[in-house]
N, C-alpha and C positions, 0 to 999 in steps of 0.2 A: 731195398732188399732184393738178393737175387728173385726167383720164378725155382722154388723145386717145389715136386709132387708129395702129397697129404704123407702116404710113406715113408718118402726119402727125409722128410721132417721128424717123425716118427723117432726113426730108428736114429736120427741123430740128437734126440731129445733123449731118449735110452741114454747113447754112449755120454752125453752131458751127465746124466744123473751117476754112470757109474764111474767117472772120474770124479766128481763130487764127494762120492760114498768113500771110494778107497784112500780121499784126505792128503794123497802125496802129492798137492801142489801148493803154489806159492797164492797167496792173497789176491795178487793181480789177474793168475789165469783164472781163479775162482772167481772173481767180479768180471773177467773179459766170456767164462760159460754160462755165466747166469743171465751177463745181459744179451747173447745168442740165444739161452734160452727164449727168454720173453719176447725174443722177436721168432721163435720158432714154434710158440701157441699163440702169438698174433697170427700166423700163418695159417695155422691148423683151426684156429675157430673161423676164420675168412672160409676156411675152403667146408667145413659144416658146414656153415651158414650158405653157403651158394648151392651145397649138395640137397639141402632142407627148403632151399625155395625152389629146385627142380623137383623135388618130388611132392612139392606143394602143388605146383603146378601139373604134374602128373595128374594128381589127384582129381584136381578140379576137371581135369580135361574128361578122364573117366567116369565123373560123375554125372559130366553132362553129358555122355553118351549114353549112358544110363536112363536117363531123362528122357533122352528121344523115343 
């Protein structure tokens, strides 16, 4: 899968839902958006998860200055 950004995933997981919602397509682009979908919240949970162990790490970092 390409490399785009948390956003640019985003807003293309919108424009999937609202071709979806408006119904006026064929069976196949509906299984060829959905399965772009799920590779487009594979993406966006990947990029939480890395945003949530830097700030995990933040954390700890803070804490132990704290400590000192």
């Amino acid at each position: 899968m390409e490399k785009i950004n948390y956003e640019d995933a985003i807003q293309e997981l919108n424009n999937i839902v609202k071709l979806l919602d408006e119904g006026n397509i064929t069976i196949e682009r509906a299984t060829k958006l959905l399965e772009r979908g799920q590779e487009l919240i594979k993406l966006c949970y990947g990029e939480l998860d890395k945003a949530k162990g830097q700030l995990t790490e933040i954390k700890n970092v803070l804490g132990n200055l704290e400590e000192e």
